[in-house]
N, C-alpha and C positions, 0 to 999 in steps of 0.2 A: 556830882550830878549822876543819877542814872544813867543815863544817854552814855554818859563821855567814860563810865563804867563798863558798858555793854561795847562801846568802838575798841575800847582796850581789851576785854575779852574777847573777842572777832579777832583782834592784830594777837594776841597771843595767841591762840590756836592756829591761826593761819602759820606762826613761827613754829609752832609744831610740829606741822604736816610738813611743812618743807624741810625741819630738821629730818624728821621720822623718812619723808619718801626722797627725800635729793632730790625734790621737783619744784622749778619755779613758775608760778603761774605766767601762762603765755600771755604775749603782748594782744594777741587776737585770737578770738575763741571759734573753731570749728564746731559745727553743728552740723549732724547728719538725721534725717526722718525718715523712715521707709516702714509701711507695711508688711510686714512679714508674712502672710497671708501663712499663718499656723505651720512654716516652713517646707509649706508642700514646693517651691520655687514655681519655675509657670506650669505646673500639673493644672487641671481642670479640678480636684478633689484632691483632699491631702486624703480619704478614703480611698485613692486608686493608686498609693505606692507604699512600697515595703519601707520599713522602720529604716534599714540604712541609709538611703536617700534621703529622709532628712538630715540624716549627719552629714550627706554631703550637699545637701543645698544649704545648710547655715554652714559650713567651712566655707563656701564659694562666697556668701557674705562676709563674713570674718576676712577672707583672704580679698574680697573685693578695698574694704573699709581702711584695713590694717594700712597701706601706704598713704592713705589720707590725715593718721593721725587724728582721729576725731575727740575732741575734748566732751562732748554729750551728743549722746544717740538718742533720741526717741526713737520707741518701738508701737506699733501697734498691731492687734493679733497676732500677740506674742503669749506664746503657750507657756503654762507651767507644765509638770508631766503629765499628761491626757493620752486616753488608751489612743484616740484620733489621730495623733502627730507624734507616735515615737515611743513615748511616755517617758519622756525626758525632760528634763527644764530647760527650755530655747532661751531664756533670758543669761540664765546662771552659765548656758555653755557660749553663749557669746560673748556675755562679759569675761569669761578665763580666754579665751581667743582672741581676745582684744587687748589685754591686761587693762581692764578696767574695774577699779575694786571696787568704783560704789555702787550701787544700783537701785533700783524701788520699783517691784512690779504691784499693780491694782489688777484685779480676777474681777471682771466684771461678769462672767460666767462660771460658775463654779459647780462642780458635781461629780459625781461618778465615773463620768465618762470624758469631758473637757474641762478645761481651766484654763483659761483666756483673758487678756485684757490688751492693757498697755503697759509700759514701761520706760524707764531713765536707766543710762549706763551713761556714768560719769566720773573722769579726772580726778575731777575736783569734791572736797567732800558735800554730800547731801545731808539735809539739815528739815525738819519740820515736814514731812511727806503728809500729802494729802490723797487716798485713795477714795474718788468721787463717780460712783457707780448714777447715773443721771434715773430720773425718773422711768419707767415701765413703756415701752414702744410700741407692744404685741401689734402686728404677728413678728414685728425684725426683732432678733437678738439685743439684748442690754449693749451701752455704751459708754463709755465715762472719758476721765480723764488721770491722770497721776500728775502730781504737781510735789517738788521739793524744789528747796530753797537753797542756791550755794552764794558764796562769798569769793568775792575776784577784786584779787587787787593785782593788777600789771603795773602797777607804776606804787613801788615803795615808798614813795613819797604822798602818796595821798592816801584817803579812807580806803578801806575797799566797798566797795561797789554791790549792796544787796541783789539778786536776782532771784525772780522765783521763774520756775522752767517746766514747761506744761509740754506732757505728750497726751495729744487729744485723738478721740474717735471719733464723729460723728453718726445719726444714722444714714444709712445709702436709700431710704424709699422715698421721705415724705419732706419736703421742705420745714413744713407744719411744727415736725417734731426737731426738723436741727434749730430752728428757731426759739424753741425751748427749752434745747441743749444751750445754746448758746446763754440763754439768760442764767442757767445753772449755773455756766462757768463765771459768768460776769457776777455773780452775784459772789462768789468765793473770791477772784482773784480783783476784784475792782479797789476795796477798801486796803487791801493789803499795803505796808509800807516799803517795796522794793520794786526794783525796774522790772519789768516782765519778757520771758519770752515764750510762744505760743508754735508749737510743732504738731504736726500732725497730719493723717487723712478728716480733712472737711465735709467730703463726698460733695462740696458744692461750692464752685469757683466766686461766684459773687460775696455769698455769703463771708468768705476770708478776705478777699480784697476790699470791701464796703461794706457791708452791715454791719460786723464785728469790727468795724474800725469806727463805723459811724456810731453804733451803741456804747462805747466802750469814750465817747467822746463827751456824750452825756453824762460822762463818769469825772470828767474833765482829766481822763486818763489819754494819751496819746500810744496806740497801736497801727503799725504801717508794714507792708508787707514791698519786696524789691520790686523796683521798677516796672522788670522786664518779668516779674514771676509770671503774671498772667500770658504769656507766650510761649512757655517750656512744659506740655505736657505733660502727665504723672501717669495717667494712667489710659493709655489707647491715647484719643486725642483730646482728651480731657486732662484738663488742670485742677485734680482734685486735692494734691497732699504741697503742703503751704509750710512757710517759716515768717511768722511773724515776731517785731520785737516793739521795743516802747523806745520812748524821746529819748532816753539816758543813752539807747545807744546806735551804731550805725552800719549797715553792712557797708563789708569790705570787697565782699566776693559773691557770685550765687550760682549755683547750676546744677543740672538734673543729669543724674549719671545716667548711656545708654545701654550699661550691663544689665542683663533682666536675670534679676533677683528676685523677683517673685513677680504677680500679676501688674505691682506697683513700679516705680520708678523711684530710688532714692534722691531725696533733694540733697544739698548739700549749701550751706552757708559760712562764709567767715562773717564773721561781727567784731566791733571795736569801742571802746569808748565812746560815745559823741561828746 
């Protein structure tokens, strides 16, 4: 059968990567999210500091992250080299600072002078990348999301467990347009056949705890976000950057670190089986 064809290619490859890295997939998956705010850390402008300061506010990331061990980061405003931030690639140096070899950056702005989007740094291999630059906002800058797809199997004994894993932007002005955002994303990730999980800045606390869990139900898709997420500020005293996942699975852990890494707050999540 097809199907029982494609499970045994997923189980050999996955034997693979663990011959090839001497790594076995962890029992529970850390997730970390933060805003990079184009690695200006909490400058007012990444136009009002010299090129070495971003090397040393992404080291202060990397050196923040690194004892967490994090199995997938999402990034958002995360620069490729831009004359704006360095002109260096913030995703490519924090994935070697991390040792993390997979990665998938989307450039929802791209040109001359910036290159910016989102991004995945990840353990585990990435598979099927989707770089989804959302419809036209004017006057706020484009938005999107980066979505690839890994394969986790904790428990030898069973399949492993599809996941596709979205680091998201939303826009910051207008409800109007994250509402439209949102049906972009639903419209990509809804039909899809694997467990989901949903990272990112939202710019809008409701919208991640209830709208996008409530549209996303019409999908007869289940997305739910921790308990207590709505109580842990991200950004000032707003709850705007979120870790949602689906029914397959369950957080174990959740919390918003107090080091300020940029104007944002990094969430951080364990997840499990359900």
């Amino acid at each position: 059968m097809p199907g029982t064809r494609i499970r045994r290619l997923i189980a050999w490859l996955l034997l693979c990567w663990v011959a090839a890295t001497g790594a076995t997939p962890p029992a529970e998956l850390t997730l970390v999210t933060l805003n990079l705010a184009h690695g200006r850390g909490t400058a007012f402008s990444q136009l009002l500091i010299g090129k070495d300061r971003f090397g040393e506010n992404l080291k202060t990331v990397a050196d923040t992250l690194a004892p967490l061990k994090p199995d997938l980061v999402a990034l958002q405003e995360a620069d490729a080299a831009s004359r704006w931030s360095g002109n260096f690639d913030h995703v490519g140096y924090l994935a070697n600072r991390l040792g993390m070899d997979e990665r998938a950056h989307s450039l929802h702005i791209d040109n001359w002078a910036v290159s910016y989007g989102t991004a995945l740094l990840s353990r585990l291999p990435l598979a099927e990348q989707i770089d989804h630059v959302f419809a036209g906002s004017f006057p706020t800058p484009n938005k999107g999301f980066t979505l690839a797809r890994i394969h986790w199997q904790p428990d030898p004994a069973q399949p492993a467990q599809a996941i596709d894993v979205v680091s998201l932007h939303l826009d910051f002005s207008r409800q109007s347009v994250r509402l439209a955002q949102m049906a972009e994303l639903i419209a990509v990730v809804a039909e899809r056949d694997a467990a989901l999980i949903v990272m990112g800045d939202f710019n809008d606390a409701r919208l991640a705890a209830e709208l996008l869990p409530a549209a996303m139900a019409k999908q007869d898709r289940v997305l739910h976000s921790h308990p207590q997420a709505g109580e842990m500020p991200t950004y000032k005293s707003n709850v705007l950057d979120w870790i949602l996942i689906s029914e397959e699975l369950a957080f174990s852990g959740y919390q918003v670190l107090e080091a300020p890494l940029s104007d944002h707050r990094a969430v951080v999540a364990r997840v499990r089986l359900h």
